[in-house]
C-alpha positions, 0 to 999 in steps of 0.5 A: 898097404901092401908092397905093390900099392906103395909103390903105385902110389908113388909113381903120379902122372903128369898129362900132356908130357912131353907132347899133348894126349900122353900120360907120363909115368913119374917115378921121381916121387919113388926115387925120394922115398927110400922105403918104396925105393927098397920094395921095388928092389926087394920084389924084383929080386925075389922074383928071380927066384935065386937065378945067377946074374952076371951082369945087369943092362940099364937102358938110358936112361931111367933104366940107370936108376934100379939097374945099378940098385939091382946089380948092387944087390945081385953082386953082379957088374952093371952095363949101360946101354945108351943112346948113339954116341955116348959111349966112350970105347968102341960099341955095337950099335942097334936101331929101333923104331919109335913112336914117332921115327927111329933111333939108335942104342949102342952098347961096348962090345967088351960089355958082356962075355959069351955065356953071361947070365944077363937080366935086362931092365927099364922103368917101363915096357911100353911098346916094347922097341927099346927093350927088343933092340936090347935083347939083340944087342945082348944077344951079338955079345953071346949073352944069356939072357934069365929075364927082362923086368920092369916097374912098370908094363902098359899092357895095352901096348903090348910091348911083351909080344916082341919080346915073346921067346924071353922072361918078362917080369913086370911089377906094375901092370 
């Protein structure tokens, strides 16, 4: 079985969560298995090609999970970007629009110094909202942003259009 079907076949769905008619992309089964755990770093850092990264963003909160695995292994700091209020010093805040209403990001103005190289990560690009509220938040800092990647993107939502004037890397489409 090659790298990409292993880690399909660690990701299951649990119909009807967290409301009736969604289909939810479990990655705890993943996160167990240390050897689909090292595909999924070793083929997201492959795909930068050997690209400097100063920093990685993980957006809350399975973000967090390959975010701090792949800072780690790029010898590139980590940042958090989190949901309104969770961040202890003063931040920079970003609303975005969900499925079903709005809500808020922030991330620590000191986060990122103009002119880093940033590579921005989540599990999943669905409609793209979170990740677009990211990218402007990088962006007020004077971030460089290399590239978004993601384990996964549902194609059908077409979350890649907002995100169109940047890299976008998925390895499960």
């Amino acid at each position: 079985m090659d790298k990409i079907a292993y880690i399909k076949s660690k990701i299951r769905d649990v119909e009807n969560f967290p409301k009736e008619g969604i289909i939810f992309k479990d990655i705890t089964p993943l996160l167990m298995d240390v050897k689909g755990v090292t595909y999924v770093i070793d083929t997201l850092v492959e795909n930068l090609h050997g690209q400097r990264i100063d920093k990685v963003i993980g957006m809350e909160s399975r973000g967090f999970f390959f975010g701090m695995l792949l800072a780690q292994r790029l010898n590139a700091g980590f940042v958090p970007v989190r949901k309104k209020g969770k961040l202890p010093c003063k931040t920079i805040a970003q609303t975005y629009d969900l499925e079903y209403g709005q809500d808020v990001l922030e991330i620590h103005e000191d986060a990122i110094n103009k002119g880093e190289n940033i590579l921005i990560h989540d599990d999943i690009l669905a409609t793209g909202g979170t990740a677009e509220a990211v990218v402007k938040l990088v962006e007020r800092l004077g971030g460089n942003i290399v590239q978004l990647d993601f384990l996964m993107e549902l194609t059908f939502l077409n979350g890649r259009n907002k995100l169109k004037d940047y890299p976008v890397y998925s390895i499960i489409s």
